[in-house]
Every structure is written in C-alpha cells, then in structure tokens.
VEXLOPA-397085 format. One line per field, with one value per residue (C-alpha): residue in one letter; chain; x, y, z. Coordinates in Angstrom, 3 decimals, padded with zeros to 6 digits. Example, Ala and Ser with C-alpha at 12.3 -4.5 7.8 and 13.67 -1.06 7.14 Angstrom:
BEGIN
res = [A|S]
chain = [A|A]
c1 = [012.300|013.670]
c2 = [-004.500|-001.060]
c3 = [007.800|007.140]
END
This chain:
BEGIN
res = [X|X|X|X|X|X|X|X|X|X|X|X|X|X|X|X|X|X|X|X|X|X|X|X|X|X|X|X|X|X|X|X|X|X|X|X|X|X|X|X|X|X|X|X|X|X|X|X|X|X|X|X|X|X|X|X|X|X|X|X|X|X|X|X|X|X|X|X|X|X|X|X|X|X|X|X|X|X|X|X|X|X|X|X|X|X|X|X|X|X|X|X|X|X|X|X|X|X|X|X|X|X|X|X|X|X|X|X|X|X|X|X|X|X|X|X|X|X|X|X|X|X|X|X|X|X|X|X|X|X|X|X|X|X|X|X|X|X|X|X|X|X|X|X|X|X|X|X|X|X|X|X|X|X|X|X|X|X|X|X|X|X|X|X|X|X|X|X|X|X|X|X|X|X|X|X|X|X|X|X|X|X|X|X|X|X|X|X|X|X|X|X|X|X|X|X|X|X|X|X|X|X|X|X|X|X|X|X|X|X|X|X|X|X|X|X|X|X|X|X|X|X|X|X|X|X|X|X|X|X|X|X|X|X|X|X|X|X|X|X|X|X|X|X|X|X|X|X|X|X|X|X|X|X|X]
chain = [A|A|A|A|A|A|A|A|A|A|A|A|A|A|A|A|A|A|A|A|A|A|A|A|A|A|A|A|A|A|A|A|A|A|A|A|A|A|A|A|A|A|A|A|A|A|A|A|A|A|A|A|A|A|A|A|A|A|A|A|A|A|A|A|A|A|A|A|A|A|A|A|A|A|A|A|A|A|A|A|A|A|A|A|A|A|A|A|A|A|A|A|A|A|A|A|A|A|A|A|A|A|A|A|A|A|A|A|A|A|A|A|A|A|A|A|A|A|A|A|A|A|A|A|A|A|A|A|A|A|A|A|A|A|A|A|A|A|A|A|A|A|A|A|A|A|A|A|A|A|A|A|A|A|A|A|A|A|A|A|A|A|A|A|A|A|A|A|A|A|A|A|A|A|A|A|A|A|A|A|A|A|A|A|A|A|A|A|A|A|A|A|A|A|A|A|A|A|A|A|A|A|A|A|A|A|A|A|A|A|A|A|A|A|A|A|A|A|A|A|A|A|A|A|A|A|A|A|A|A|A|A|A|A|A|A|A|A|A|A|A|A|A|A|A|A|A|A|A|A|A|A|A|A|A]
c1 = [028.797|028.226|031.374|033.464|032.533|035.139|033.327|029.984|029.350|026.203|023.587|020.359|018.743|015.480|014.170|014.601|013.486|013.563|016.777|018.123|019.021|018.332|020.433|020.794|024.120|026.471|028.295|032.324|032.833|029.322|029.327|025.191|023.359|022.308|020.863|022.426|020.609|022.696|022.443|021.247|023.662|021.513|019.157|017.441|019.084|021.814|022.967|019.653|019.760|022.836|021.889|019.086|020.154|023.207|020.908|019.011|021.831|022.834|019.610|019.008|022.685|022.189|018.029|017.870|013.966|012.149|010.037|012.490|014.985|018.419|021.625|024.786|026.827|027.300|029.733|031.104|033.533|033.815|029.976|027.539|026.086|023.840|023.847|020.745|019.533|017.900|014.387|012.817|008.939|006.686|005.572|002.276|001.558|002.214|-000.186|-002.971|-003.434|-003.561|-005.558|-006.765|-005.674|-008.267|-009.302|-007.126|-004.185|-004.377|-005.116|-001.839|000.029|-001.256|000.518|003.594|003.541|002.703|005.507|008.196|006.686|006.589|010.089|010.896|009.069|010.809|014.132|012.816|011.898|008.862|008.622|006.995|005.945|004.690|002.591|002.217|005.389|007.289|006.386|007.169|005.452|008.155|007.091|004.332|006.284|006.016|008.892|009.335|011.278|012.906|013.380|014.322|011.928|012.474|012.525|012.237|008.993|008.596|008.039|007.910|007.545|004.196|004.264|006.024|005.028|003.236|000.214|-002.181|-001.341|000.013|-002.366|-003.692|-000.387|002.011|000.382|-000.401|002.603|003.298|004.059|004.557|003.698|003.858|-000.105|001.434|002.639|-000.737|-002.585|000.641|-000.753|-004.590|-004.011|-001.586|-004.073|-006.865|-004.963|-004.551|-008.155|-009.274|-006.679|-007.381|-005.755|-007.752|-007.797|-006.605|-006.926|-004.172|-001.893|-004.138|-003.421|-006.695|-006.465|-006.619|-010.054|-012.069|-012.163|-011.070|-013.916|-015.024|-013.490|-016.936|-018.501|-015.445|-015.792|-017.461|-015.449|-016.215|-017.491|-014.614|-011.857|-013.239|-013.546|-009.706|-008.574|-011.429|-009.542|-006.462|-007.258|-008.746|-008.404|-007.686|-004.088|-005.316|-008.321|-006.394|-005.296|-001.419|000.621|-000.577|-003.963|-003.987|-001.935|-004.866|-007.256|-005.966|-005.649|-008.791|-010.927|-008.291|-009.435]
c2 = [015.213|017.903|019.698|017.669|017.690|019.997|023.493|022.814|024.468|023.421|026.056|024.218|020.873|021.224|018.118|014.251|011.320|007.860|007.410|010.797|014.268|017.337|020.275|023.791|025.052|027.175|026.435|028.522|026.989|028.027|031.447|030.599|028.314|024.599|021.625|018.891|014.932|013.310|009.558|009.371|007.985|005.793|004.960|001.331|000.179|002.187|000.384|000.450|004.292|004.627|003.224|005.202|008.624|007.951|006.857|009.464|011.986|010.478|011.364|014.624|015.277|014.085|015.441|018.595|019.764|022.960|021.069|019.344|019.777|020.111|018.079|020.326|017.064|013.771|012.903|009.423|010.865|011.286|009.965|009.717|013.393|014.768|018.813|020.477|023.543|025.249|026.003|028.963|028.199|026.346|022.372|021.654|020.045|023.029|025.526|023.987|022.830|026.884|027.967|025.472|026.214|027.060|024.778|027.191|026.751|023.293|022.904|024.840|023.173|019.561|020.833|021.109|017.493|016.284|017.643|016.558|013.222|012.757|013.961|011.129|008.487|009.043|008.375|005.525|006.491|006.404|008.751|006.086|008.656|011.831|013.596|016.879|016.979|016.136|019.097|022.550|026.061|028.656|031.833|029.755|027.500|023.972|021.289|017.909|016.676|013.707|010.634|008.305|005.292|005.996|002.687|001.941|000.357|-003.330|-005.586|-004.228|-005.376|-004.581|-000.708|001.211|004.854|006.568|005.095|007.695|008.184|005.544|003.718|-000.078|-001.836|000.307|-001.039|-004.746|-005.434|-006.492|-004.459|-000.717|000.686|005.060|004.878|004.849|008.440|009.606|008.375|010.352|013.472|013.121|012.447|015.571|017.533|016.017|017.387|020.709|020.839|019.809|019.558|016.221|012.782|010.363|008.479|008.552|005.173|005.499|002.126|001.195|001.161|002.441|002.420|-001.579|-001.569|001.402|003.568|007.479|009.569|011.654|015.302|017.075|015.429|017.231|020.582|021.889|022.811|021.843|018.371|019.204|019.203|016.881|013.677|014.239|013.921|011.144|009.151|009.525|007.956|004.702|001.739|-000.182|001.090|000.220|002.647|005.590|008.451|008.310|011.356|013.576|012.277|013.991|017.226|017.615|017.104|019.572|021.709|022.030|022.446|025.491|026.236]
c3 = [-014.790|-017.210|-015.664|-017.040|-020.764|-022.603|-023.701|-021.493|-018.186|-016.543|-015.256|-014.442|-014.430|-016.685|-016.106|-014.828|-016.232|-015.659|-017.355|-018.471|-017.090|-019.405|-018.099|-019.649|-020.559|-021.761|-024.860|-024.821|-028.630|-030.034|-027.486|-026.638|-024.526|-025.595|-024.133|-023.135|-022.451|-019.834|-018.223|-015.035|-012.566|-010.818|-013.791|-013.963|-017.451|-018.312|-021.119|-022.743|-021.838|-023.362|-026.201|-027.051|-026.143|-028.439|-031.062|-030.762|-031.189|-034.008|-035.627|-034.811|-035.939|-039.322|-039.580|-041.086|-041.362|-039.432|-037.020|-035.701|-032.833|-033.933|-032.830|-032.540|-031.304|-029.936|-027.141|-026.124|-023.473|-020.747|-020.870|-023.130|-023.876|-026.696|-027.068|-028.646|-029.970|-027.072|-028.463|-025.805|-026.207|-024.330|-024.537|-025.921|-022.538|-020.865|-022.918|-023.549|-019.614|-019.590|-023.025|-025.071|-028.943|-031.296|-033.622|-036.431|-034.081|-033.855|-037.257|-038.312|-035.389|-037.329|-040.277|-038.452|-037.033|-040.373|-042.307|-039.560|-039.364|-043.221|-043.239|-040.749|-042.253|-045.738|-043.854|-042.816|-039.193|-037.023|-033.471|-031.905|-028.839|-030.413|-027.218|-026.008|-023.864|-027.412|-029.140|-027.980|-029.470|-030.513|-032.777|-034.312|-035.153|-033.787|-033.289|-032.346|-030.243|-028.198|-030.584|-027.701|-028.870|-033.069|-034.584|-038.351|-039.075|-037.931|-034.782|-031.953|-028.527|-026.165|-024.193|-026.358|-025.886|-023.458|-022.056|-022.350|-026.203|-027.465|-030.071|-029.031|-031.890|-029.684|-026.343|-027.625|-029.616|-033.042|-036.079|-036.399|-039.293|-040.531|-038.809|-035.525|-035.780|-037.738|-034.632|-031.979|-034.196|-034.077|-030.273|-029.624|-031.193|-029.098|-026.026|-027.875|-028.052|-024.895|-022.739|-021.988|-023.213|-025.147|-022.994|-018.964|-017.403|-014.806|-014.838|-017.861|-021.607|-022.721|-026.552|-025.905|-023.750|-025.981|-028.549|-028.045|-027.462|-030.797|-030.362|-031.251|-028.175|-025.936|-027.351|-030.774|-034.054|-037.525|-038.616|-041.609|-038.812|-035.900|-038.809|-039.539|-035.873|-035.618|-038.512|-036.607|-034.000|-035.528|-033.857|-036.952|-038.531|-041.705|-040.988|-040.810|-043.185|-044.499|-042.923|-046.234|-046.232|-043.142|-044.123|-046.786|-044.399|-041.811|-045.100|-046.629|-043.103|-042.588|-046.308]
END
C-alpha cells in the first residue's frame, strides 16, 4: 500500500469508495502533508479504476486554475497513486446538512463553480459529477474536486453521475454537452440552499421521471436568484444558460 510508495508515509484513511482509497499523508520531499487516491485492493473493476484515477491525475497535474484541486504527481509504481494538495475545509455536503448558506453565499459559491467549470470546458473537459461532496469550502474560497468521470463532450453511455444530481442526458444516455455541468451547478447550489437534493428517489434516477422542484417553493430568496438556479436545472439542455450566462446571472442578483 501507501507504505511502499517512495517519500509517502501513510497516516489515515479519509475515505473509501467503491473503487478507490483516499488516505492522508505525509510528504518527506515536499516537508507537508498531501493526499493521496489509491486503488482498492478488492475493487469490482480495477482496470477501469485504474484507468480513471490515472486519468484523472493527469489532469489535475497539468490544470492550473483557483477552484480547482491541485495534482502534485502521478505514480505508476509500485501502483497506481495520485498525490493532491491537501485542501483543510469542509465539503459542501458536509455544511450545509449543518447551516444552510445564504442565498449571498451560495451566490458567491456559484461564481466559483462557474469559473472552474468554464476553465474546464475551454480545455475541452466536462466534470460530468459536480455535487456537493465534489466541492469543498476553504477561506471562502470554493474548489472542485475529483474528476474521476471527466470526459470531453460527446456520447456517453446511460448512469453517468450520481443519481440524485445527475441531469435526465447523464441518466438516459446519449450526448453530453457543456449543459451538463451548468445543471451539476444549479443542483449543488440547490443543496446549498436547502440541504436537500433535487431530487431523492432512492434506486431511482429522478431527473428522468420529473422535473426538480422550483427553489423558491423550498425556501424564499429573490425571484432574481431562484430563476438562475431554475434555468439550471432545465430538463431540456438546450433550455439552459451557457456556464457565463449563468456567472452573469449569479452576478447581477448579487448586484
């Protein structure tokens, strides 16, 4: 395991996924502590695995952009291993399910999310799972992280994402398009608002059965505000606002 990478010494486990292990760690070359994404041994695909966490390294190696977790290296051996930037705040997931944000807060924290995800998309990149549990709150300052599922825009096959966020092209299949990650903002900042999904249909994809509930009729804020995260999350792909449409948006009901 994480012993045996040259310069790493493993402290804690943070978390376990289906197919990855994300331990904290301490760095000898760099003098600090990191993070470092790990296969799991007894993972269900682990070639798959492997070839999205080393994907996803390579990204957030070459990225450069404030909102966005940082890659300090990519390992091949022993095993696969990606180190990050350890970022000490809190997941979106995590606060709001204690204080929801203000509608301010949210706003600004939509600004955030917009200028990583324009940064992406003029890379040629789409998140493809922007939720609350992918962004974490440090300073003010809001980042994005895990770009596990990235794809360039195209095909893709049904159930990308995460069910209770993903938008219905994700969950049916077909092509993606930059409106996928303009409706993973409008419904992160749904959450950040009510601390609720959009939607929460168990097993269920429920951007393909109904439309997510208008934001105003979950708590009040201004009509100015409520219509851009309402746009967001429009069925229709077509229907919603380009990344900065929605920056301008977010903008001027802060203004």
């Amino acid at each position: 395991m994480i012993a045996q990478l040259d310069g790493y010494e493993l402290l804690d486990r943070l978390s376990r996924g289906r197919d990855l292990d994300v331990y904290d760690a301490w760095s000898d070359r760099r003098a600090c502590r990191c993070v470092v994404k790990l296969l799991r041994p007894d993972g269900p695909d682990p070639a798959r695995a492997r070839h999205r966490l080393l994907r996803e390294g390579e990204l957030l190696a070459r990225f450069t952009h404030p909102h966005i977790v940082r890659a300090y290296e990519v390992l091949i051996e022993p095993e696969p291993a990606v180190v990050l930037e350890t970022i000490t705040g809190a997941t979106l997931s995590a606060l709001a399910s204690e204080r929801r944000l203000t509608w301010p807060e949210a706003a600004e924290l939509g600004l955030h999310l917009c200028s990583a995800i324009h940064y992406l998309q003029g890379e040629g990149w789409l998140h493809a799972d922007l939720k609350p549990a992918n962004v974490i709150a440090e300073a003010g300052r809001a980042k994005v992280i895990d770009l596990s599922l990235a794809r360039a825009p195209g095909p893709c096959r049904g159930g990308l994402g995460t069910r209770r966020y993903a938008s219905p092209e994700q969950a049916a299949g077909g092509g993606l398009t930059p409106a996928v990650d303009v409706w993973g903002i409008a419904a992160t900042l749904f959450f950040a608002l009510t601390a609720q999904p959009p939607f929460d249909d168990g097993e269920s994809w429920g951007s393909l059965s109904a439309r997510a509930p208008r934001v105003a009729t979950v708590r009040r804020m201004p009509r100015a505000f409520s219509a851009a995260i309402d746009a967001g999350l429009e069925p229709r792909p077509e229907d919603r606002p380009s990344v900065a449409e929605l920056a301008a948006a977010l903008g001027d009901a802060l203004a």
